[in-house]
PLY file of the C-alpha trace (Angstrom):
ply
format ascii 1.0
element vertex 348
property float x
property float y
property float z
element edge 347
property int vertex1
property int vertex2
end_header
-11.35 -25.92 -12.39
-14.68 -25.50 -11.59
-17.67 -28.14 -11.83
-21.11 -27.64 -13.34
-24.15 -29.63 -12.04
-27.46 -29.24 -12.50
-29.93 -27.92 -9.42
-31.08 -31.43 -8.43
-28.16 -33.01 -9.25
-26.33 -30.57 -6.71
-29.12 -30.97 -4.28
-28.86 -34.89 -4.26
-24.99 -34.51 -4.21
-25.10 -32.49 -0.82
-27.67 -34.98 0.79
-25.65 -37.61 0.04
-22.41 -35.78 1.21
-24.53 -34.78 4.54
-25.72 -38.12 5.20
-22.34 -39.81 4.53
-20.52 -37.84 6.58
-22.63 -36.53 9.26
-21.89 -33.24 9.70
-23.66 -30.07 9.60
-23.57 -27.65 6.78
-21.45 -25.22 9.27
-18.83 -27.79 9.90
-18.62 -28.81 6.18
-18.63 -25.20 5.26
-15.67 -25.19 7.90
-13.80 -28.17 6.47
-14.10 -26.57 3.05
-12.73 -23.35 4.47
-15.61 -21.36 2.69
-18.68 -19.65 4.08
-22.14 -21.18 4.88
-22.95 -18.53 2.05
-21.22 -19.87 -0.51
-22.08 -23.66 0.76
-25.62 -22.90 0.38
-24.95 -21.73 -3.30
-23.46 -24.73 -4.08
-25.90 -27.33 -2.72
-28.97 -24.98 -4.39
-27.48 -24.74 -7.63
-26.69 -21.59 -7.69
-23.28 -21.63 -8.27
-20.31 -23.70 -9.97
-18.51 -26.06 -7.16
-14.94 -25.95 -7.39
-13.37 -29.91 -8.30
-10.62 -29.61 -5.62
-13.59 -29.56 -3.35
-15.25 -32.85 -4.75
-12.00 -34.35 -4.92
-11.29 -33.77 -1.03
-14.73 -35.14 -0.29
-14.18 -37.76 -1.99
-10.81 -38.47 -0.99
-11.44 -37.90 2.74
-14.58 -39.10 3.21
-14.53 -42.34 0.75
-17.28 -41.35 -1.02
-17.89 -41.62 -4.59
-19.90 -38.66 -6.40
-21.62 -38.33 -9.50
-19.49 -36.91 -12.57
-19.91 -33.31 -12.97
-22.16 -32.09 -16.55
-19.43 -29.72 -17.57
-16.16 -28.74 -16.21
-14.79 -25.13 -16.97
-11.55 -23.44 -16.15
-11.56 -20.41 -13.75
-10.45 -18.01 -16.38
-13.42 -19.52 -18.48
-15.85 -18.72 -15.54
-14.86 -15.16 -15.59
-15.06 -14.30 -18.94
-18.18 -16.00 -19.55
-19.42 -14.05 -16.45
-17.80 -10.91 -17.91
-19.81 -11.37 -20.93
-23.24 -12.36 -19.38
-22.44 -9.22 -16.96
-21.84 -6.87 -20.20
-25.15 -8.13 -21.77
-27.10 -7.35 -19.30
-25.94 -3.80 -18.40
-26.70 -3.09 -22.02
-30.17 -4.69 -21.66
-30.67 -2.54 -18.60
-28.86 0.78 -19.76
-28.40 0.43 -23.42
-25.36 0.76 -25.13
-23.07 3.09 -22.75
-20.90 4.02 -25.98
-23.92 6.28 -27.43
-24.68 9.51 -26.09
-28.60 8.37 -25.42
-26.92 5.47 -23.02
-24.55 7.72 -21.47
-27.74 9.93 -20.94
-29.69 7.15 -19.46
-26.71 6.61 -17.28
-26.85 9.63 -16.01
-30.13 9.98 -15.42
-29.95 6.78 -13.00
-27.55 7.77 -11.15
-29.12 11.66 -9.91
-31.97 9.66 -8.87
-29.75 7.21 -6.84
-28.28 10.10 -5.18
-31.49 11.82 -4.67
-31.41 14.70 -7.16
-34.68 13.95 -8.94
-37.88 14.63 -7.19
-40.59 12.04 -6.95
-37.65 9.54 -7.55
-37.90 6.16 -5.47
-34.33 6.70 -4.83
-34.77 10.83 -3.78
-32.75 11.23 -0.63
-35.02 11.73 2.53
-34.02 15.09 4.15
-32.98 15.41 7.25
-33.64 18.32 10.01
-30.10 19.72 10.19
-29.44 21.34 13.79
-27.66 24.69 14.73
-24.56 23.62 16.77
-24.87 23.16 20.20
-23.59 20.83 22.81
-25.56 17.49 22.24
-24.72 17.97 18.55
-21.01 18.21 19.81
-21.41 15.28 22.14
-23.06 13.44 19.10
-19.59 14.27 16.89
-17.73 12.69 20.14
-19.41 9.24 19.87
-19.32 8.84 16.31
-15.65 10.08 16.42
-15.13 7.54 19.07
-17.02 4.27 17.92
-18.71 5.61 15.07
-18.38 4.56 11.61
-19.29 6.66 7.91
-19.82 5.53 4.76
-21.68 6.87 1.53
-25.44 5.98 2.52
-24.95 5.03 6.31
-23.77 6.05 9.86
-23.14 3.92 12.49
-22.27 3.71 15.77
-20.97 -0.14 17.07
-20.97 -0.53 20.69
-20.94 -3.86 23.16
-24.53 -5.66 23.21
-24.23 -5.91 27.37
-22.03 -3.39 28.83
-23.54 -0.32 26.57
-27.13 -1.99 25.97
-28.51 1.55 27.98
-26.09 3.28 25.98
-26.77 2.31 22.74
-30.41 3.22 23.46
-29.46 6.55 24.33
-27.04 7.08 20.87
-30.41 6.57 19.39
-32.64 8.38 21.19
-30.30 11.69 20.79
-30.01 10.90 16.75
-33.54 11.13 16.28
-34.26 13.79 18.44
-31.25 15.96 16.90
-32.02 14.56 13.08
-35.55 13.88 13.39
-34.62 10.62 11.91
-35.69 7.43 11.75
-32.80 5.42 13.48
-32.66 1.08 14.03
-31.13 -0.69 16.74
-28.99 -3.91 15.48
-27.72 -7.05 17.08
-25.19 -9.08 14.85
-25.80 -12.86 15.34
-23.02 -14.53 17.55
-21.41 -11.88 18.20
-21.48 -9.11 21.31
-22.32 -6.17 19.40
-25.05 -3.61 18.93
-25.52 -1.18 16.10
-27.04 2.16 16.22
-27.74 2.58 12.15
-28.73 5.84 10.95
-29.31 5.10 6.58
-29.43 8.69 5.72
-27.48 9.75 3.15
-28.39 13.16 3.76
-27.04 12.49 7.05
-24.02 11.63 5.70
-23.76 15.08 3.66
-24.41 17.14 6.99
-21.77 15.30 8.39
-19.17 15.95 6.04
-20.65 19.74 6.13
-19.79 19.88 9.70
-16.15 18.27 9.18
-16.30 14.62 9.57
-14.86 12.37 6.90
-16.28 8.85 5.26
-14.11 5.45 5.29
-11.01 4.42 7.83
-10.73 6.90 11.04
-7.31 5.48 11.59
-6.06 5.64 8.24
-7.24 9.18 7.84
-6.59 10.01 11.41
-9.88 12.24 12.22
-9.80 15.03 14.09
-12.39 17.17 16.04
-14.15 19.32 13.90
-12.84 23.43 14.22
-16.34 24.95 15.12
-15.74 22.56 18.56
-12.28 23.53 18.89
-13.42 27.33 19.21
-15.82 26.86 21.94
-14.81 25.44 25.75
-18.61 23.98 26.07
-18.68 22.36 22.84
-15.26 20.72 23.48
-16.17 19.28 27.07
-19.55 17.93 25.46
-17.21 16.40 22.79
-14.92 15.07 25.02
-17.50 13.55 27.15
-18.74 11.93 23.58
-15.16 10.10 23.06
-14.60 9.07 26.36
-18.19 7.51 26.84
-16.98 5.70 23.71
-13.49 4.75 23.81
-12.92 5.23 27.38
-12.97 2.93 30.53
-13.37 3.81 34.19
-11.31 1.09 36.37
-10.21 1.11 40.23
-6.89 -0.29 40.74
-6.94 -2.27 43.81
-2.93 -2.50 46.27
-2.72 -4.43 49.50
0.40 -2.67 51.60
0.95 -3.95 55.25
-1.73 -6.58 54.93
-4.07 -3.50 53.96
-5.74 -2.97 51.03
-6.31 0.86 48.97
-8.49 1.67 46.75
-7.62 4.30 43.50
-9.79 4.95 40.79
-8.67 5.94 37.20
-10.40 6.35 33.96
-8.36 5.82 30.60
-9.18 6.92 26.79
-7.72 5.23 23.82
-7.56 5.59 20.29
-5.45 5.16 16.87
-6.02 8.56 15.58
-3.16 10.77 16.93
-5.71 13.96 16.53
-8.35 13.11 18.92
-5.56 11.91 21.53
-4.08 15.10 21.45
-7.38 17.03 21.84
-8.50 14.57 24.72
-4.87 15.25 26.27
-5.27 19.15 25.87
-8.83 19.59 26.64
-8.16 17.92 30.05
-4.91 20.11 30.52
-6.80 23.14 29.38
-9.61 22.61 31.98
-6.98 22.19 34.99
-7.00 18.00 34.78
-3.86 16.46 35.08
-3.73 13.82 32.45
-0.83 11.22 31.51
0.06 9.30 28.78
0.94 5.34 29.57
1.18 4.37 26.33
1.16 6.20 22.62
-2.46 5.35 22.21
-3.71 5.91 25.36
-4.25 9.07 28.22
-5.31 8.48 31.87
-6.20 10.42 34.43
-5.08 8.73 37.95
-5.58 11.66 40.43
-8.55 10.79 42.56
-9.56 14.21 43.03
-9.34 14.58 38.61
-11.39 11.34 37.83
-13.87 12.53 40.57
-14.07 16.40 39.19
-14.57 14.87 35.91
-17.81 12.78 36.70
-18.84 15.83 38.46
-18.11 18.49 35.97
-18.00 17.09 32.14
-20.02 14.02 32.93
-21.30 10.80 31.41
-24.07 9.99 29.23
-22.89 6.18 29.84
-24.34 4.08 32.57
-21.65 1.36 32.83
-19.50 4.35 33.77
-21.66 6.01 35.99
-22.30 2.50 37.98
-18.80 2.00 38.17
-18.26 5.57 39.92
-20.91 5.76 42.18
-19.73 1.78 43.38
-16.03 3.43 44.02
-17.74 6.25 46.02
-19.77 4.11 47.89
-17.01 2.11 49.42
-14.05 4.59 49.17
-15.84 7.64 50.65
-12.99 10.70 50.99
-13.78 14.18 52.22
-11.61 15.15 49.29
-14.25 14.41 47.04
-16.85 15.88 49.08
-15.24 19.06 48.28
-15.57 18.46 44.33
-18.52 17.40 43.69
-21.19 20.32 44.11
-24.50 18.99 42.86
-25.60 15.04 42.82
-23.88 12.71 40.82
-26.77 11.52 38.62
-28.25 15.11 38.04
-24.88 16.38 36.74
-24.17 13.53 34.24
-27.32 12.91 33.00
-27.39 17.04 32.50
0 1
1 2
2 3
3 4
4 5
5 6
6 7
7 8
8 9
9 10
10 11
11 12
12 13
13 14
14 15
15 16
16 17
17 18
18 19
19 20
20 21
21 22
22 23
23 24
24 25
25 26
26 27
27 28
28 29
29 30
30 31
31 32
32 33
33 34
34 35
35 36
36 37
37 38
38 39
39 40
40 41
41 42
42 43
43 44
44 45
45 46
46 47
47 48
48 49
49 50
50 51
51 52
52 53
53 54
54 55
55 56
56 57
57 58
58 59
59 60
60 61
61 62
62 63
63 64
64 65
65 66
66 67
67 68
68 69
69 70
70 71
71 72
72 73
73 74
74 75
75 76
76 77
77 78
78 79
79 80
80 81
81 82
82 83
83 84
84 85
85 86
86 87
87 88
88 89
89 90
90 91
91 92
92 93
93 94
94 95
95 96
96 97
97 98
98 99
99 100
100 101
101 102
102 103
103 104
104 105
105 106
106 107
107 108
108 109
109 110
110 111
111 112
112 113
113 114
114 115
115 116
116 117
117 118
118 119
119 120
120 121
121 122
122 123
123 124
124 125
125 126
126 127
127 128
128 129
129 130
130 131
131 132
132 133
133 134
134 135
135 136
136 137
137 138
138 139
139 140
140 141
141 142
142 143
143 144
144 145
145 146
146 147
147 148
148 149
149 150
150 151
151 152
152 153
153 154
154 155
155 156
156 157
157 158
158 159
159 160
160 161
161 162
162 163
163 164
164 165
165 166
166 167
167 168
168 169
169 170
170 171
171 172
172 173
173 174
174 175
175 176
176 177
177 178
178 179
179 180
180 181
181 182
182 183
183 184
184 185
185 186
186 187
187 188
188 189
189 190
190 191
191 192
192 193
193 194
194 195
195 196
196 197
197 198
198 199
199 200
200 201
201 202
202 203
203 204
204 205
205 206
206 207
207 208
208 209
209 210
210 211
211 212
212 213
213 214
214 215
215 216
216 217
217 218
218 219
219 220
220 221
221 222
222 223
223 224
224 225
225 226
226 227
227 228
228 229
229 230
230 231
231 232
232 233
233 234
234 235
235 236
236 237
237 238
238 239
239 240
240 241
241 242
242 243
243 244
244 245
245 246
246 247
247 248
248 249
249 250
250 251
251 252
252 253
253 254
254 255
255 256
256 257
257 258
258 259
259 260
260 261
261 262
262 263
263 264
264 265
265 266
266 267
267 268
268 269
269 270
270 271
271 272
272 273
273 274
274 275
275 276
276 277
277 278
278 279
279 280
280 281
281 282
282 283
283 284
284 285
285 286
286 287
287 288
288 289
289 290
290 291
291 292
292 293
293 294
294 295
295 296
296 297
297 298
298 299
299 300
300 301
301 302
302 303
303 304
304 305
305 306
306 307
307 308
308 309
309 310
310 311
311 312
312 313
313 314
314 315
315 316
316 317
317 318
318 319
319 320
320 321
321 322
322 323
323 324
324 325
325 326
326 327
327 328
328 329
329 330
330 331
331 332
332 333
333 334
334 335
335 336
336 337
337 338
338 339
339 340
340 341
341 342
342 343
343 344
344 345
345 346
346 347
């Protein structure tokens, strides 16, 4: 059952419920397990309140609120919704059982995908790239912690730990797209979002063979034109693992003594991309394992430290976390290895 008021009487009701009580909005959002969202609709009149949620007030708190104007069943709420819904999709489109509305219809919706010119909804065109390795780098990340949908791509990364990161992702977008890209911090939360809203974007994507919606549930794979080309695949691979990967040292004390190992370790749901991480490092002479179904290592000093050297990293927090293991772990092993400087080959 849902309760009608009108917008002051809603307004006074929530002042008097705030006042009463003495909580904040969040915490009697919380004790009404809804959103602030839907809190704020109520109290502005917005929206219908539902009477279990006066009745708890009331009950709980002691309080005694004014009597709803009108009370209305959910299934009474929905259809009269419905209804007011229908009425004004035929205001806006006309009746959609004509051929002039189906028309109209159809009209709307070539300029929402950009197939009219001069329309305010005409997709802006992107600068599509011949393949090369930053484009295959670029596939990497969003294969890694990138996300697709119809209008949007995105690639969601930690606020602190990949803050230079991030900034790179989008620096490389809008040098290979020539695209304006944004930067986004969610509130409360330790994410940032590199958003590209291109839906042309989107289209060269899919043109270059990756997939809207769920990675997991459609278990991606690396794209063929990377498959057929070593360069493209160690760009790629350097693209996941700055993503989804992690560069740790494990740290034994034998005898009193303590040693020093460094690893690095990819993982992922999509059983594709595991098994071209796992046979692009066997194919390049890397000896990688597998600790768990989801996840590869590579635990051979001498691998982790050919890596850095020869495919790289585009991401600082790995790069820091190499150089620190070098610095107090130096080995004439990895002398050997590396054959340029560390920065100049990763940021290369």
């Amino acid at each position: 059952m849902r309760a009608y008021y009108s917008k002051e009487k809603s307004i006074e009701i929530f002042k008097l419920i705030q006042e009463e009580v003495g909580l904040s909005w969040r915490d009697i959002a919380a004790f009404a397990r809804v959103s602030t969202r839907s809190l704020r609709y109520w109290r502005n009149g917005q929206s219908s309140i539902p009477l279990s949620f006066i009745k708890k007030i009331e009950v709980r708190f002691r309080l005694i609120l004014p009597q709803p104007d009108k009370l209305m069943t959910l299934s009474k709420v929905k259809a009269t919704s419905a209804k007011a819904g229908g009425i004004g999709r035929m205001k806006k489109y006309g009746n959609l059982g004509t051929v002039e509305g189906r028309a109209l219809g159809g009209k709307i919706s070539s300029a929402k995908m950009g197939l009219v010119s001069g329309s305010s909804f005409a997709r802006i065109k992107i600068v599509r790239p011949h393949k090369n390795r930053e484009l295959a780098e670029m596939v990497g990340i969003i294969l890694g912690d990138g996300g697709i949908t119809s209008r949007q791509v995105t690639v969601t990364l930690h606020k602190t730990d990949d803050r230079l990161f991030s900034e790179y992702v989008k620096s490389q977008m809008e040098k290979l797209f020539q695209t304006q890209i944004s930067l986004r911090e969610r509130r409360n939360s330790n994410v940032v979002t590199v958003i590209a809203s291109r839906t042309d974007l989107v289209y060269y994507l899919g043109d270059l063979g990756l997939i809207k919606g769920n990675k997991v549930k459609h278990q991606v794979k690396v794209p063929e034109w990377i498959l057929e080309n070593d360069e493209y695949c160690a760009w790629c691979l350097r693209g996941l693992f700055d993503t989804d990967g992690c560069t740790y040292v494990d740290r034994h004390v034998i005898g009193g003594k303590l040693y020093l190992n460094i690893g690095i370790n990819f993982t992922n749901r999509s059983l594709p991309l595991l098994s071209f991480f796992f046979d692009t490092l066997k194919k390049f002479g890397y000896g990688p394992t597998r600790s768990t179904p989801f996840s590869i290592l590579l635990r051979k000093e001498k691998d982790v430290v050919r890596y850095f050297s020869q495919i790289g990293t585009s991401n600082e927090k790995h790069r820091k976390k190499f150089e620190a293991y070098l610095l107090v772990k130096p080995r004439k092993s990895t002398e050997e290895v590396i054959t340029a400087p560390i920065r100049n080959r990763m940021v290369g």
